[in-house]
C-alpha positions in Angstrom: 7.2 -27.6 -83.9 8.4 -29.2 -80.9 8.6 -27.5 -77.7 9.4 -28.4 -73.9 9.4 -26.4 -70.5 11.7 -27.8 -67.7 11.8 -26.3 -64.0 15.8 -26.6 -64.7 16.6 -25.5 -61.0 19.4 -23.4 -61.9 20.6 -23.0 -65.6 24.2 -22.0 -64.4 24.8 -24.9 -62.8 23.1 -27.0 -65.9 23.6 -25.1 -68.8 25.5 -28.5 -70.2 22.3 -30.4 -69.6 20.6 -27.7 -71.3 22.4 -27.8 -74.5 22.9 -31.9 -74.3 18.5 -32.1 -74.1 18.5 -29.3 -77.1 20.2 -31.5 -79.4 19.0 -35.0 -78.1 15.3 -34.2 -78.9 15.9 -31.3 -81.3 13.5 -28.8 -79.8 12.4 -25.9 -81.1 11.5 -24.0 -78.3 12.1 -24.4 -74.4 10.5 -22.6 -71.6 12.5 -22.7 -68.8 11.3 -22.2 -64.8 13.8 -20.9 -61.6 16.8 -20.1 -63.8 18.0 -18.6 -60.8 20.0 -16.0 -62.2 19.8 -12.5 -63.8 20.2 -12.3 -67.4 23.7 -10.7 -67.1 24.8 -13.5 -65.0 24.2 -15.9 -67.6 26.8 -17.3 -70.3 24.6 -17.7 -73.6 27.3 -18.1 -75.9 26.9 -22.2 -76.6 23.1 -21.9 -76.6 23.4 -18.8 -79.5 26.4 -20.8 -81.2 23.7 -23.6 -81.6 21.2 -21.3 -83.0 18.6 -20.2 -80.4 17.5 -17.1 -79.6 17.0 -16.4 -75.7 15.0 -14.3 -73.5 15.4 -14.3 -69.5 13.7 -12.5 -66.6 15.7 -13.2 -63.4 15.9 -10.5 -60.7 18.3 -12.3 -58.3 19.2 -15.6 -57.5 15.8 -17.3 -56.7 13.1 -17.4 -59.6 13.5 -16.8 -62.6 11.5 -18.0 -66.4 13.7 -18.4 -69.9 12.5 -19.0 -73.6 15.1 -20.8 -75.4 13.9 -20.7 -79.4 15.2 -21.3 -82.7 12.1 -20.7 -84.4 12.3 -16.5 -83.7 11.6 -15.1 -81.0 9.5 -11.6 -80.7 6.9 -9.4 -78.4 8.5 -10.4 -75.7 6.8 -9.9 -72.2 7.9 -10.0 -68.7 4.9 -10.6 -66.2 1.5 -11.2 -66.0 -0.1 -7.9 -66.4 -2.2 -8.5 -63.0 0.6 -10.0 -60.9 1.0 -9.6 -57.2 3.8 -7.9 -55.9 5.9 -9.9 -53.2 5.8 -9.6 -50.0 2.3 -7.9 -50.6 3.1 -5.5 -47.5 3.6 -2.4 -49.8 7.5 -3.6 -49.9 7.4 -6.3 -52.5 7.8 -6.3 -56.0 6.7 -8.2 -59.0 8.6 -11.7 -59.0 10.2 -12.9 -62.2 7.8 -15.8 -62.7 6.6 -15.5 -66.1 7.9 -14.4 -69.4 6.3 -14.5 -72.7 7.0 -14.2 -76.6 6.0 -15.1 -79.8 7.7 -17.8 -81.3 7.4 -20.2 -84.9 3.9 -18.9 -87.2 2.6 -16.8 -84.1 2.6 -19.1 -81.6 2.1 -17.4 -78.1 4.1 -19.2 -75.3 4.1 -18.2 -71.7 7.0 -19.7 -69.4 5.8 -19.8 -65.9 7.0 -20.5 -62.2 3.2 -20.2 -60.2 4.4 -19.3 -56.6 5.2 -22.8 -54.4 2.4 -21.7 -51.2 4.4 -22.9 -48.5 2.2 -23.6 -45.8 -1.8 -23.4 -45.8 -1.2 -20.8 -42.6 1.5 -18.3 -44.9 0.6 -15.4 -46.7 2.6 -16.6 -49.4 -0.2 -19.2 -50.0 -3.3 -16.4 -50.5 -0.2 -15.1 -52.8 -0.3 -18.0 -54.9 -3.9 -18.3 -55.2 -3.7 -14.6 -56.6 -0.9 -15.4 -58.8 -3.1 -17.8 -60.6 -5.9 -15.4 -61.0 -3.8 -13.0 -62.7 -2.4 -16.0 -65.6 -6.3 -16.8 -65.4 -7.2 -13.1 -66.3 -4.4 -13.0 -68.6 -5.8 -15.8 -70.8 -9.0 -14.9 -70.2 -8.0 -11.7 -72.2 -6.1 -13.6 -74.8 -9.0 -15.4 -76.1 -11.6 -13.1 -75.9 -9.6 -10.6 -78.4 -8.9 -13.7 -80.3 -10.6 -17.1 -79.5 -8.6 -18.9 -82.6 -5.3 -17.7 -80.6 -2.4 -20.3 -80.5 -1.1 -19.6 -77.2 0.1 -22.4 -74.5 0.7 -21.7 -71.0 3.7 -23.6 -70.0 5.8 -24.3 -66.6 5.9 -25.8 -63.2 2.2 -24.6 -61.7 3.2 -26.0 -58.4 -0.6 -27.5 -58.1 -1.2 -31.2 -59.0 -5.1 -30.9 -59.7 -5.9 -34.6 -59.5 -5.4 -37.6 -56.4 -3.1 -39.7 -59.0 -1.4 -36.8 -59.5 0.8 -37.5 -56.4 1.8 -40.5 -55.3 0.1 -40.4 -51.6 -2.8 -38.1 -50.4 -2.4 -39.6 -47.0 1.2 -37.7 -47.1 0.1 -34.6 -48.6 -2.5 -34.0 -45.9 -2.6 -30.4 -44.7 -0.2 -29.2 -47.4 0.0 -27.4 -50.1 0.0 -28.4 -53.9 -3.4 -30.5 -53.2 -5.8 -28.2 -51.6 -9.2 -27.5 -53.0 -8.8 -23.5 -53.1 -5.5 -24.6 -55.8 -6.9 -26.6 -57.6 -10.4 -24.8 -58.1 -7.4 -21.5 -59.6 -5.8 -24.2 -61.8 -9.0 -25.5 -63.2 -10.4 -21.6 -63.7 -7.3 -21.2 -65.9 -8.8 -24.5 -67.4 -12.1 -23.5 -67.7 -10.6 -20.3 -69.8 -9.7 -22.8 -72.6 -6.6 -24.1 -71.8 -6.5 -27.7 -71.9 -3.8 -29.9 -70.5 -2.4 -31.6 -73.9 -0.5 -34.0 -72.1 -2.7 -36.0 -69.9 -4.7 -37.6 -72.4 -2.1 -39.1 -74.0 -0.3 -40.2 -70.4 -2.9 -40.5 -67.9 -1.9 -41.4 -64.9 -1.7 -42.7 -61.9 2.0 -42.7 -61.4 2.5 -40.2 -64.6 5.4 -37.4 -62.4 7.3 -35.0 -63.4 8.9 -33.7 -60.1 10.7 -36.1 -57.3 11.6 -34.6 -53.9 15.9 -34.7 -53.8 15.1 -35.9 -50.1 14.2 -39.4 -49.0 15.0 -41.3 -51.6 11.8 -40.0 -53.7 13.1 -40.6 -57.4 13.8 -44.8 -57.2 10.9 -44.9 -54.7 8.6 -43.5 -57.6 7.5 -41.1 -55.3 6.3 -38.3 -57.3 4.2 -35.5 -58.1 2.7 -34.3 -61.5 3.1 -30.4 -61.2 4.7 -29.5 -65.0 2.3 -28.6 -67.5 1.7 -27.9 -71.0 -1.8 -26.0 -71.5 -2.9 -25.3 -74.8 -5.9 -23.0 -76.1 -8.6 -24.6 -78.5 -6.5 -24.0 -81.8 -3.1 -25.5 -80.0 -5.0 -28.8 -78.6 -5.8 -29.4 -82.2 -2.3 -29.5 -83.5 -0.9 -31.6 -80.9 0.7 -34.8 -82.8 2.8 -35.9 -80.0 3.7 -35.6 -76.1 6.8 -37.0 -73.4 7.9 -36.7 -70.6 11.9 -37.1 -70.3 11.7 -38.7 -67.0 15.6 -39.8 -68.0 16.6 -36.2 -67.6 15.9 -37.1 -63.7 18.6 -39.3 -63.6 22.2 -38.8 -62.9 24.2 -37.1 -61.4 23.3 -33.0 -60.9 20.1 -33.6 -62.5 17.1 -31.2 -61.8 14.4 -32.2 -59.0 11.4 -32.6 -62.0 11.3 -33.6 -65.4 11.0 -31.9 -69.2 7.7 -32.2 -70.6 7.7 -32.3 -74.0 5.2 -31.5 -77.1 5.0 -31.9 -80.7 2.8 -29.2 -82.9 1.9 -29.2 -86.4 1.1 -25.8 -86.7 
């Protein structure tokens, strides 16, 4: 089985890339991050013509997760059963960041779009950090009723855990996507089980899948590695292959970060 997840930055306005990646790599299954769109708003009729099933949380036009399969697609689930409401001033409600469904042999997948931070000094930074308690809780749960669970927790986390996983502390100094706080959620999600399956086939430094549209960041090589695949025990032992379509970057009306791509045999 061979499945992707791509922070597609609107799939209105790239629904032909969509379809064109689909057939170019012969996925299986696609998790998709800020749609940007409710489900009614989309035109599914290509994707369904092709043979994929989809499912799509979007409550207006920001956010938004989609699973694209043609494998099945069942129990689906909208949110993380812990999730902070937003703004958390007793207005907010649940974002559409995460949706989930069975896919393949019972392969548990999880697109997700972790909340971006903003600024160290915002509330929507202690909202991130909560965020990623409640996927860490939610996996927690999944492999303690199950530790033999095939489940992968897939998306743009907005975090890059490492140094080399941007291309210049120096610059990142006093923002977010680097602090300690971030990185100590992402690696408690770690710590859970879930393994990134990628890296240790494409260590980096210099391994991206996300260029800044401004300042020239994409032929500059100036990156970030914030897209990733994480597997529990029994997926990181079916991983045959991994990519990342850093071609999809280019050209014109192409999204800000790249697909990241991995083969199962499961």
């Amino acid at each position: 089985m061979r499945i992707a997840t791509w922070n597609i930055n609107s799939l209105r306005a790239r629904m032909d890339r969509v379809l064109a990646f689909l057939e170019r790599h012969e996925v299986d299954v696609l998790a998709l991050q800020e749609i940007k769109a409710r489900p009614a708003q989309l035109d599914l009729t290509a994707l369904e013509a092709s043979g994929y099933e989809v499912a799509a949380h979007g409550l207006n036009q920001w956010n938004g997760v989609a699973l694209i399969s043609r494998v099945g697609l069942s129990d689906v689930r909208t949110e993380l059963p812990e999730a902070p409401t937003w703004p958390e001033d007793g207005t907010g409600v649940v974002e559409a960041r995460a949706l989930g469904g069975i896919v393949g042999d019972g392969l548990r997948i999880w697109s997700l779009y972790v909340p971006n931070g903003r600024e160290l000094d915002h509330p929507h930074y202690g909202y991130k950090l909560r965020w990623l308690e409640a996927l860490r809780a939610e996996g927690a749960r999944e492999l303690a009723a199950d530790p033999a669970a095939r489940s992968v927790l897939v998306g743009d986390f907005n975090v890059a855990p490492l140094d080399e996983d941007v291309w210049d502390m120096a610059f990142f100094e006093g923002k977010t996507h680097v602090t300690e706080p971030e990185r100590a959620a992402f690696r408690a999600v770690v710590d859970e089980g879930f393994a990134d399956v990628v890296r240790p086939e494409h260590p980096g430094p210099g391994v991206y899948t996300y260029w800044d549209y401004q300042a020239l960041r994409f032929p500059k090589k100036e990156g970030m590695r914030i897209d990733f695949v994480l597997g529990s025990p029994a997926v990181q032992k079916a991983v045959t292959g991994s990519f990342i379509d850093r071609e999809e970057r280019k050209g014109k009306g192409a999204s800000d970060h790249a697909p990241v791509v991995v083969d199962l045999e499961l």
